[in-house]
KOLZATI-964137 format. One record per atom (N, C-alpha, C): residue number from 1; residue in three letters; atom name; x, y, z. Coordinates in nm, 3 decimals, padded with zeros to 5 digits, m for minus. Example, Ala and Ser with C-alpha at 12.3 -4.5 7.8 and 13.67 -1.06 7.14 Angstrom:
% KOLZATI-964137
(1,"ALA","N",(01.319,m00.569,00.780))
(1,"ALA","CA",(01.230,m00.450,00.780))
(1,"ALA","C",(01.320,m00.330,00.780))
(2,"SER","N",(01.285,m00.225,00.708))
(2,"SER","CA",(01.367,m00.106,00.714))
(2,"SER","C",(01.290,00.003,00.787))
//
This chain:
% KOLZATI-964137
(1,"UNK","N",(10.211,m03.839,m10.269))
(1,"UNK","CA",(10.312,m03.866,m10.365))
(1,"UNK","C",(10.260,m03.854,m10.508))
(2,"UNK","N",(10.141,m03.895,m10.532))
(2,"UNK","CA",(10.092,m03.900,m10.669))
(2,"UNK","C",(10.096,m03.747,m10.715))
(3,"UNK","N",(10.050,m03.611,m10.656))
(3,"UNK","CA",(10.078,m03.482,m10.705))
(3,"UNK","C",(10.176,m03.463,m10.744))
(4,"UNK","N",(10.319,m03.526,m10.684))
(4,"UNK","CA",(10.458,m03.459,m10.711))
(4,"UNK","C",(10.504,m03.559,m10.857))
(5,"UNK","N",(10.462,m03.667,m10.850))
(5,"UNK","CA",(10.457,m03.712,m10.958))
(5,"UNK","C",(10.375,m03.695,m11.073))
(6,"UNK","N",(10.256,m03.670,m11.041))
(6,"UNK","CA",(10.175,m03.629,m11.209))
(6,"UNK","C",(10.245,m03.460,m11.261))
(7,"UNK","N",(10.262,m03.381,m11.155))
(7,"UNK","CA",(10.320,m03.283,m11.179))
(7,"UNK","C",(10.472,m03.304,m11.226))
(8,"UNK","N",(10.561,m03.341,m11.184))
(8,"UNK","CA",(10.698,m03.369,m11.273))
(8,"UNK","C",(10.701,m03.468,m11.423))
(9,"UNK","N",(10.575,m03.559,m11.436))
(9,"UNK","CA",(10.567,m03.633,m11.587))
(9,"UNK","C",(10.536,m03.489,m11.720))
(10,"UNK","N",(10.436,m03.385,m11.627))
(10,"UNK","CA",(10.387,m03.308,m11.741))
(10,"UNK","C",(10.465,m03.210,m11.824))
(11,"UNK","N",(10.608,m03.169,m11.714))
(11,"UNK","CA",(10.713,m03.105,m11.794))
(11,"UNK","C",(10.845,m03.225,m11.815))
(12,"UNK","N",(10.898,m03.177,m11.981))
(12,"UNK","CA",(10.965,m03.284,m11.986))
(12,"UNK","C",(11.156,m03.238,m11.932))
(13,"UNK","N",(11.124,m03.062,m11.911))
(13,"UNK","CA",(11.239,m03.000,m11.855))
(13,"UNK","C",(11.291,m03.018,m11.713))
(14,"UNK","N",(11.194,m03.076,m11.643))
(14,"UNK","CA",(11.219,m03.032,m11.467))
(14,"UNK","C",(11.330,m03.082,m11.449))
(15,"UNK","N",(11.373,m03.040,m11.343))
(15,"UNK","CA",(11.506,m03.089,m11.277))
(15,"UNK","C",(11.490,m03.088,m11.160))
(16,"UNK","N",(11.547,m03.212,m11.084))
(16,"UNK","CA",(11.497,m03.249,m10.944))
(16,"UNK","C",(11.668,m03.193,m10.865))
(17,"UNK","N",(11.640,m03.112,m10.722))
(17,"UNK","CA",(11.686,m03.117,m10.658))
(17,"UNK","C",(11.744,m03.227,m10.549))
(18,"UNK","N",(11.887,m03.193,m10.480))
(18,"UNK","CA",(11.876,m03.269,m10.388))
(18,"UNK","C",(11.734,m03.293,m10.300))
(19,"UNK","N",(11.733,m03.229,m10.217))
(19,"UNK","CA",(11.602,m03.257,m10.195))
(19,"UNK","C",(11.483,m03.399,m10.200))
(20,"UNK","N",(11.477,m03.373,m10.360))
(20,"UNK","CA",(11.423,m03.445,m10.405))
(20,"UNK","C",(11.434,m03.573,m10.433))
(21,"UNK","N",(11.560,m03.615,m10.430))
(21,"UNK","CA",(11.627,m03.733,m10.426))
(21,"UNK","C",(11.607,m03.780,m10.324))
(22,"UNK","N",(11.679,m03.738,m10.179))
(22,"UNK","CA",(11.608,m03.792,m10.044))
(22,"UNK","C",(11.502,m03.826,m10.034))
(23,"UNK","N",(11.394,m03.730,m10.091))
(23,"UNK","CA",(11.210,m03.742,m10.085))
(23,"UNK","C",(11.182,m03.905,m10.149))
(24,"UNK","N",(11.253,m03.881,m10.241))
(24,"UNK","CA",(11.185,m04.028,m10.310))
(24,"UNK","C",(11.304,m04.148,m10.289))
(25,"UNK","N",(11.359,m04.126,m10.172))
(25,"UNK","CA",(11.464,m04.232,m10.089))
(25,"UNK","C",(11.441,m04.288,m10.007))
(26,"UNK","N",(11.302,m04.205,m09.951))
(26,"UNK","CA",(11.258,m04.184,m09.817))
(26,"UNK","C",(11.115,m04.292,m09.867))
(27,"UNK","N",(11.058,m04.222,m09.971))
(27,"UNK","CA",(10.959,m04.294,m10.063))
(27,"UNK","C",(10.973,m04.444,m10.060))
(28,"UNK","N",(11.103,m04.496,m10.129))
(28,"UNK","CA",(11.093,m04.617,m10.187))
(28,"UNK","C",(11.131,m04.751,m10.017))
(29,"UNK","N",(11.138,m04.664,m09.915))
(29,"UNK","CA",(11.149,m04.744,m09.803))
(29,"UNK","C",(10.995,m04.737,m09.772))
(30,"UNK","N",(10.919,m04.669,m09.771))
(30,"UNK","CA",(10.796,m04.691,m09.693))
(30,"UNK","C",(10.728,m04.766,m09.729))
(31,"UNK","N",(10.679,m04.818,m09.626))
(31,"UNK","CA",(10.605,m04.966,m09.602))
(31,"UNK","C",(10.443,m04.959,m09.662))
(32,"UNK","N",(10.404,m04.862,m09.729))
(32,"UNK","CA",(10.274,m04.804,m09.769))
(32,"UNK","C",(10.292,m04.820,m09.925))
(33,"UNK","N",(10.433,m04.792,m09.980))
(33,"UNK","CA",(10.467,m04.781,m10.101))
(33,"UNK","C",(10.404,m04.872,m10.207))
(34,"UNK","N",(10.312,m04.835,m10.264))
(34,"UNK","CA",(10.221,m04.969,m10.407))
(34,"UNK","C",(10.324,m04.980,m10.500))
(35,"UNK","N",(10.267,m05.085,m10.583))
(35,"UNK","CA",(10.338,m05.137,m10.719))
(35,"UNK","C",(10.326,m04.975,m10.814))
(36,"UNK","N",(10.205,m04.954,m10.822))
(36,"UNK","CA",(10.181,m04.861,m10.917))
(36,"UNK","C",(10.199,m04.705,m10.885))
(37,"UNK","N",(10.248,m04.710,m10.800))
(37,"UNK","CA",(10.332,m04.596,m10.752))
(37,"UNK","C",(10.465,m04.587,m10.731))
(38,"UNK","N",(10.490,m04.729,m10.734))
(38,"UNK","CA",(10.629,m04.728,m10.763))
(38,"UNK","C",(10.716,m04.762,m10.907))
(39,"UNK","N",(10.588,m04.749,m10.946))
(39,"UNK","CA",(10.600,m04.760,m11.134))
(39,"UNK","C",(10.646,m04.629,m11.193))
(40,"UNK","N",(10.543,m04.547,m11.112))
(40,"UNK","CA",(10.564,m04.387,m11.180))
(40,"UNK","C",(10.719,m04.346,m11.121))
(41,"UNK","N",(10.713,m04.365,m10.983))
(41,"UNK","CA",(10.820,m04.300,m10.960))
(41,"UNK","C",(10.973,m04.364,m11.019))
(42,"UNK","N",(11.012,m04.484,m11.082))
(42,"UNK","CA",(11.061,m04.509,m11.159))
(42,"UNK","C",(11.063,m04.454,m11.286))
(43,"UNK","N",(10.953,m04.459,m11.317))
(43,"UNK","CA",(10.989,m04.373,m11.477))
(43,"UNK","C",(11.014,m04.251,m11.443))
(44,"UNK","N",(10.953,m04.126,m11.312))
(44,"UNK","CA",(11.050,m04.011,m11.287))
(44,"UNK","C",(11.231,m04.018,m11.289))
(45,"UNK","N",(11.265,m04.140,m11.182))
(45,"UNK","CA",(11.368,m04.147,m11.193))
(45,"UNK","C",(11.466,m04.160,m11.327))
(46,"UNK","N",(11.431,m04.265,m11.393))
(46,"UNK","CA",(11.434,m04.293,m11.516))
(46,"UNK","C",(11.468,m04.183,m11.633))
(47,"UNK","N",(11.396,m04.136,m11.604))
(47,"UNK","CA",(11.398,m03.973,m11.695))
(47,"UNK","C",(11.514,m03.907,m11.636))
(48,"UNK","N",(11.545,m03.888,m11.559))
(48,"UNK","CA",(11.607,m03.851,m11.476))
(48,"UNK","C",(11.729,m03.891,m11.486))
(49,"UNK","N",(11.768,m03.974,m11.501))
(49,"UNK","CA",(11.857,m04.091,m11.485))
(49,"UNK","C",(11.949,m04.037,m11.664))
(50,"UNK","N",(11.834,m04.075,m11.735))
(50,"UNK","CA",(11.870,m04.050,m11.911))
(50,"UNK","C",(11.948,m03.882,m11.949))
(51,"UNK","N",(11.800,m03.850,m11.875))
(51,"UNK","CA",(11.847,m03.717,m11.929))
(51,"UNK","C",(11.953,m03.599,m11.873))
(52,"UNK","N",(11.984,m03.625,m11.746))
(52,"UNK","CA",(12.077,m03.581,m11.628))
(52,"UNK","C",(12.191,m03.599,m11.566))
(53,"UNK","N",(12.321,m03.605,m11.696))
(53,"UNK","CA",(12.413,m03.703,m11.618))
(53,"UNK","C",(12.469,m03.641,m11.486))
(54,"UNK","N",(12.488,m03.498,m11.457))
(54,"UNK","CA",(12.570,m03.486,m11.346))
(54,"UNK","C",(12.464,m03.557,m11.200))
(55,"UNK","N",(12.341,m03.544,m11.229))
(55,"UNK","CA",(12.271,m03.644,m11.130))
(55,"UNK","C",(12.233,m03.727,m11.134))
(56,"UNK","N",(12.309,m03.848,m11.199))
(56,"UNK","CA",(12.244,m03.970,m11.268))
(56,"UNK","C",(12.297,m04.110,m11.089))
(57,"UNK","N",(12.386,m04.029,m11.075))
(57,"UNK","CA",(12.422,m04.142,m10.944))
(57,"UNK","C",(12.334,m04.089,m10.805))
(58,"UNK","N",(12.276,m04.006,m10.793))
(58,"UNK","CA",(12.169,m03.992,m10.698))
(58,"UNK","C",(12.052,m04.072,m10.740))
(59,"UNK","N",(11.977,m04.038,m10.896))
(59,"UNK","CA",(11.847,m04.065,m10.908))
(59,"UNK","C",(11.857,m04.236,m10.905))
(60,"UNK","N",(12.017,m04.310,m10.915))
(60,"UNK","CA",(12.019,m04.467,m10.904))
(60,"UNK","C",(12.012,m04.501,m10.779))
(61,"UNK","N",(11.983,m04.453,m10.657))
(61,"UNK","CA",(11.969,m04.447,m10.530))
(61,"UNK","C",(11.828,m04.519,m10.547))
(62,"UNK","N",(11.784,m04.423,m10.574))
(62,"UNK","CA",(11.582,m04.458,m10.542))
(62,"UNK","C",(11.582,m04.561,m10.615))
(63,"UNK","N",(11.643,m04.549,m10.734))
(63,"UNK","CA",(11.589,m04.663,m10.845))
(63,"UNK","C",(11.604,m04.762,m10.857))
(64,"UNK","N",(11.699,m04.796,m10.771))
(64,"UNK","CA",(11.762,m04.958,m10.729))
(64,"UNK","C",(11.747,m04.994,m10.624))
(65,"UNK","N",(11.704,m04.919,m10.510))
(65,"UNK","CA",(11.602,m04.910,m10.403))
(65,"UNK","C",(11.435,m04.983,m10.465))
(66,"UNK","N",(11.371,m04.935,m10.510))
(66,"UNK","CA",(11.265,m04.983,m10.548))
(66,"UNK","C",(11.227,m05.103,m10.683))
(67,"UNK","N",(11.342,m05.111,m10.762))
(67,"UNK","CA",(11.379,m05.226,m10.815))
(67,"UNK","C",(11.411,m05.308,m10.746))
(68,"UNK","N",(11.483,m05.348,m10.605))
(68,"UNK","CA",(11.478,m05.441,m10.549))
(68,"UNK","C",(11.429,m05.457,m10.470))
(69,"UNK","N",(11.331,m05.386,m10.406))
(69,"UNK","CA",(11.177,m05.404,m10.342))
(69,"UNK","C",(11.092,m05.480,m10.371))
(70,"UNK","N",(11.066,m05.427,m10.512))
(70,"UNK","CA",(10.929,m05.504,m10.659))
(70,"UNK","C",(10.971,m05.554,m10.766))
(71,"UNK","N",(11.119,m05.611,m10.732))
(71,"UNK","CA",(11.153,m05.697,m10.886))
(71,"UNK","C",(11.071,m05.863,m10.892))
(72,"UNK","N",(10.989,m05.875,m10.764))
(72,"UNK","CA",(10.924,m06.006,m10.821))
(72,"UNK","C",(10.755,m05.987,m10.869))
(73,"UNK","N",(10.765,m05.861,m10.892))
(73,"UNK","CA",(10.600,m05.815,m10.934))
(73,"UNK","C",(10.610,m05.821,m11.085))
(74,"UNK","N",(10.534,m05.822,m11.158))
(74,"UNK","CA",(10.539,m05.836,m11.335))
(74,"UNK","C",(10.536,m05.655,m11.347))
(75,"UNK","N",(10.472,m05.575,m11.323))
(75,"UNK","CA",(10.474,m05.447,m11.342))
(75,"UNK","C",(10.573,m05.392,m11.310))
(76,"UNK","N",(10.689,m05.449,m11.272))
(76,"UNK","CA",(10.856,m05.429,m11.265))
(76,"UNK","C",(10.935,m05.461,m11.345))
(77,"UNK","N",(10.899,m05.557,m11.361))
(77,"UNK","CA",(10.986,m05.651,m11.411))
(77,"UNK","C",(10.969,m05.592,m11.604))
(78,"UNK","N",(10.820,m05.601,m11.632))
(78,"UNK","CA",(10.825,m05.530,m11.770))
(78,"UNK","C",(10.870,m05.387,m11.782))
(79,"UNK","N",(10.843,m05.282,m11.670))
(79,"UNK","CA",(10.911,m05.222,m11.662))
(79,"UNK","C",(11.075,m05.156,m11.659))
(80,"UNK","N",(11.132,m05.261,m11.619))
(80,"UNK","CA",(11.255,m05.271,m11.655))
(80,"UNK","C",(11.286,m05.333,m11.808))
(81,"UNK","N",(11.216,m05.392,m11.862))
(81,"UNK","CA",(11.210,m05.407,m11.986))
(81,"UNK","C",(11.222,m05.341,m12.096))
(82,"UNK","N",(11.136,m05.237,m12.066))
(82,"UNK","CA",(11.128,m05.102,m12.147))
(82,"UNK","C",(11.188,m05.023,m12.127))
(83,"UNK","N",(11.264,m05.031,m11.987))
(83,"UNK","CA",(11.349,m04.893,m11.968))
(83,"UNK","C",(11.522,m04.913,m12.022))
(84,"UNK","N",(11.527,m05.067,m12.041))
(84,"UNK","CA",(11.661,m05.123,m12.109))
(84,"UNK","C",(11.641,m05.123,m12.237))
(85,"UNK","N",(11.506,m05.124,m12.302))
(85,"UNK","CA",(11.489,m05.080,m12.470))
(85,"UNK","C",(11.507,m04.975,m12.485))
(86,"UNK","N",(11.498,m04.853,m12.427))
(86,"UNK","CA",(11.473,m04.740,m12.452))
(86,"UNK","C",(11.633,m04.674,m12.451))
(87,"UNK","N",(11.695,m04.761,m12.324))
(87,"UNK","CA",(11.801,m04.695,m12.293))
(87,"UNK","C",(11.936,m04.720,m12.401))
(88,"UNK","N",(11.908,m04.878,m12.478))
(88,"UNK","CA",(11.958,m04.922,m12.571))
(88,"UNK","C",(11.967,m04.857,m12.675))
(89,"UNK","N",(11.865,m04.827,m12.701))
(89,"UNK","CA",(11.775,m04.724,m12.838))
(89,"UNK","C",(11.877,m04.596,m12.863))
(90,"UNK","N",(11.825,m04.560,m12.701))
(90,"UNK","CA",(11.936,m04.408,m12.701))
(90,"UNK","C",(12.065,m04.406,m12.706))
(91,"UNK","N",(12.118,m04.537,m12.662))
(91,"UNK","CA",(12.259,m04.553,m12.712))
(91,"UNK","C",(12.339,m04.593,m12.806))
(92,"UNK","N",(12.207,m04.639,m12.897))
(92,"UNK","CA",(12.268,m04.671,m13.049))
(92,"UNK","C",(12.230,m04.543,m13.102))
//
């Protein structure tokens, strides 16, 4: 998982397929899944989420999937922190 993710942070154009949505659906159920891997793949989603509206209700699949997995970890929880500043930001 970490390849498909360091590789999608480095362009800020990509666009995720269906596909890809399942992949990291499939992701945020497995029982192997870390905090800090489920950090990144949040901020993929995230990006995703901002910048993509016709696929913004797929990439909230994973993302609320794994927000309520690790919302009692602190590396979530600030994480969601920043992603409601940011998202604020962009909407003012």
């Amino acid at each position: 998982m970490e390849p498909f993710v360091k590789s999608n942070q480095v362009s800020d154009t990509f666009r995720f397929q269906t596909f890809d949505y399942d992949f990291l659906s499939f992701l945020a159920r497995h029982p192997k899944l870390n905090v800090q891997n489920s950090i990144q793949m949040l901020d993929l989603l995230a990006r995703q989420y901002l910048s993509d509206v016709t696929n913004a209700s797929a990439a909230s699949v994973p993302f609320i999937m794994i927000c309520s997995r690790y919302m009692d970890t602190i590396q979530c929880q600030e994480f969601i922190i920043k992603y409601i500043t940011i998202s604020l930001n962009q909407l003012l």
